[in-house]
N, C-alpha and C positions, 0 to 999 in steps of 0.2 A: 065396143070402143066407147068412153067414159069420154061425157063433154068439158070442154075447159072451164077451168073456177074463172065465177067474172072477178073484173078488175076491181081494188081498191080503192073505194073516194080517198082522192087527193089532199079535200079539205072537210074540216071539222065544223059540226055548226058548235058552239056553248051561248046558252044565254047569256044574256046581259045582264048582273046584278050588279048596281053602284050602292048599296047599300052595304054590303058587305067592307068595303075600301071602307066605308064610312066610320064602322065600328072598330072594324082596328083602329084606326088613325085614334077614334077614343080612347082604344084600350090599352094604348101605349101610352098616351097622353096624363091618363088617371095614373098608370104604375110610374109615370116620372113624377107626380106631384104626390106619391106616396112616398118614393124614396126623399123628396125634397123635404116634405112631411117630419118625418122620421128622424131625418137628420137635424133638423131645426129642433125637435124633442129633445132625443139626446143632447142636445151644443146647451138647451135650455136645464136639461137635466145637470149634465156636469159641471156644468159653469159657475154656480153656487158652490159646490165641492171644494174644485180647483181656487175657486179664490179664497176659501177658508181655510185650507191647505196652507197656500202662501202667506195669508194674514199670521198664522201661529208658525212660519217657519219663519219670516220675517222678526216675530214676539221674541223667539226663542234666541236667534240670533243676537237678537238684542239681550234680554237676560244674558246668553254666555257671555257677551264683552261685559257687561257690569258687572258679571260673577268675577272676571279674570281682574278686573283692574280692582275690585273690593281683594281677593287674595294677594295682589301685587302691596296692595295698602298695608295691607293685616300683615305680610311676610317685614315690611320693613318696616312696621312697629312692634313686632315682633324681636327684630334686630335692635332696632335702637333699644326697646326695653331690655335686652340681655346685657347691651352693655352699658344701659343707666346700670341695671340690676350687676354685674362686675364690678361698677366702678364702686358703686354703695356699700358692697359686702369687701372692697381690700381697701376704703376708706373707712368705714366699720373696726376692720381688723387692726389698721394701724390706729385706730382711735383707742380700739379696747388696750391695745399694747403700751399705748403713751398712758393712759389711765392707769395702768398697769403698775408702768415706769414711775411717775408721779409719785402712785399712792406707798409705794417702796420707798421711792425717795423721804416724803413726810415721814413716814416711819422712821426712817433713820433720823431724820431732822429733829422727832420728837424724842426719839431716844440718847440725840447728844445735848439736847436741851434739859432732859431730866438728868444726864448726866451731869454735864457741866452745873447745876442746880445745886446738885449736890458734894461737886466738888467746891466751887466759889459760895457756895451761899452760906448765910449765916447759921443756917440748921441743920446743914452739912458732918459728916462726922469728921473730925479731925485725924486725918495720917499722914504719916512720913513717907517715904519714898516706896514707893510699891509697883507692882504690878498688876494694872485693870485687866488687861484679857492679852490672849495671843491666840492667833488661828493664821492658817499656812492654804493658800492658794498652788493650787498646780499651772505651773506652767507648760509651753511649747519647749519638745526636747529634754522634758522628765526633770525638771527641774521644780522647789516649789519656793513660793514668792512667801515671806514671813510680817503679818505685820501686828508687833508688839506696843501696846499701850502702856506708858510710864506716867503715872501721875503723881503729888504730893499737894497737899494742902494743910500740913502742919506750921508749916514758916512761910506765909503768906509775904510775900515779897521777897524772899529768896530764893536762889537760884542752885537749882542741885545740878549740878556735875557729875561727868565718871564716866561709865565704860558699862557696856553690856554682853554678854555672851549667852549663848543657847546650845542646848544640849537636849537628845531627840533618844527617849528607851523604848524597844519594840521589842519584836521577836525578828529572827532571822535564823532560819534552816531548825528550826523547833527550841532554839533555845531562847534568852534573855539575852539584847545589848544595850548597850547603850555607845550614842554617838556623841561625840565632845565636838565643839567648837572648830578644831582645827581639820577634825573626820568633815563634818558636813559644809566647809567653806572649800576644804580640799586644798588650805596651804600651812603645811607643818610651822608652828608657833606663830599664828595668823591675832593678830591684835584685836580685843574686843569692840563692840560698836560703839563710837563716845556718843553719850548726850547729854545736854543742856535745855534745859528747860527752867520756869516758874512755876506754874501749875500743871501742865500736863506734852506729854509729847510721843509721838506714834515713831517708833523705828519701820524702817522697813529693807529688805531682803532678799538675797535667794541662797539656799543652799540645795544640797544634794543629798540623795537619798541612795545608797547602793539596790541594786537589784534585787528584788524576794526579799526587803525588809519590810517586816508592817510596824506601822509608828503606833505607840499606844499614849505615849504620854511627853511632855514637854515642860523642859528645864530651864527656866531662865535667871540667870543670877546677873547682880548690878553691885559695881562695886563704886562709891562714891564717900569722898573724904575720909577711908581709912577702915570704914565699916563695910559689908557683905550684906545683900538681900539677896536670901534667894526663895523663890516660890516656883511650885508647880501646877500643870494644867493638862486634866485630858486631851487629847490630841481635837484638835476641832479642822476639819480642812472644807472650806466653802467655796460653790462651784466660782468659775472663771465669771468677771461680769458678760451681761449679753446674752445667757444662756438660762 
């Protein structure tokens, strides 16, 4: 028969170590002033960064608004210069065109002055009642406008009188016609055109041309005080003014 296990002490001895407390409380105390440490590195490290960061985004921003309102600038001198540069080139164009006009005008100006030179002037040739030129404008509605020049300067201070008529020879449908007087006014026994003049004087007209005729030549006959002039002229047709 096996004797009973004795009883368990109830209590424990452990030494007493207050050094141990001591150290921890240290070793906690250093690892918080390491993270405090560490954090204040960091804050010291990127803080430089970050505000050089914001220095050049700040820059930048600035450059874009001056970029934007220098394009806003440039965009409407860009506009105004398109329409100086429109208003310059159709004030240009109506200038060339008045130049144009002008220098055609003096043209003719000096071409009635050498005319009229050599109708009135003392070294002028001396003729009777004639025909200086004829040429025929087209008109609106297929009609064409006639305007015939009568001059004389044989009887300086006389007055020639009388009647005119025109007559137009072409081809039509491959033959040879010719159109009389009463064919191209369009009124059967239609009276000649009268004129009155001293020195010189311009009839003017419209007859008519039938369809598919081509004019080649131009007949104009003047009859005054008992005599007949008649003279002819290639057909001359010059464009409408204005064009």
């Amino acid at each position: 028969m096996s004797s009973p296990a004795p009883d368990k002490p109830r209590f424990v001895i452990v030494p007493h170590r207050p050094h141990v407390r001591v150290l921890l409380a240290l070793g906690l105390g250093l690892w918080l002033l390491s993270l405090v440490a560490v954090g204040y590195w960091a804050s010291s490290r990127a803080a430089p960064g970050l505000a050089k960061a914001r220095a050049e985004l700040a820059l930048t921003a600035k450059r874009a608004t001056e970029a934007e309102a220098l394009v806003k600038q440039l965009k409407q001198r860009v506009a105004t210069l398109g329409r100086s540069d429109q208003i310059s080139r159709s004030a240009n164009t109506e200038l060339q065109a008045s130049l144009a006009e002008r220098e055609e005008e003096v043209s003719g100006l000096r071409a009635d002055v050498a005319f009229y030179e050599r109708l009135v002037g003392a070294t002028g040739q001396r003729r009777g009642l004639s025909v200086h030129e004829a040429f025929f404008t087209p008109e609106e509605g297929g009609t064409w406008r006639y305007t015939i020049t009568l001059t004389q300067n044989l009887n300086r201070g006389a007055i020639s009188k009388g009647e005119a008529r025109v007559s137009v020879e072409g081809v039509s449908g491959g033959r040879l016609r010719s159109l009389r007087w009463d064919d191209l006014v369009q009124k059967p026994g239609a009276p000649g055109q009268p004129f009155s003049f001293r020195y010189f004087q311009q009839l003017e007209g419209s007859v008519v041309l039938p369809e598919g005729f081509t004019p080649q030549r131009v007949r104009v006959q003047l009859r005054s005080d008992g005599s007949t002039v008649d003279q002819a002229f290639p057909w001359q047709a010059e464009a409408p003014r204005g064009e």
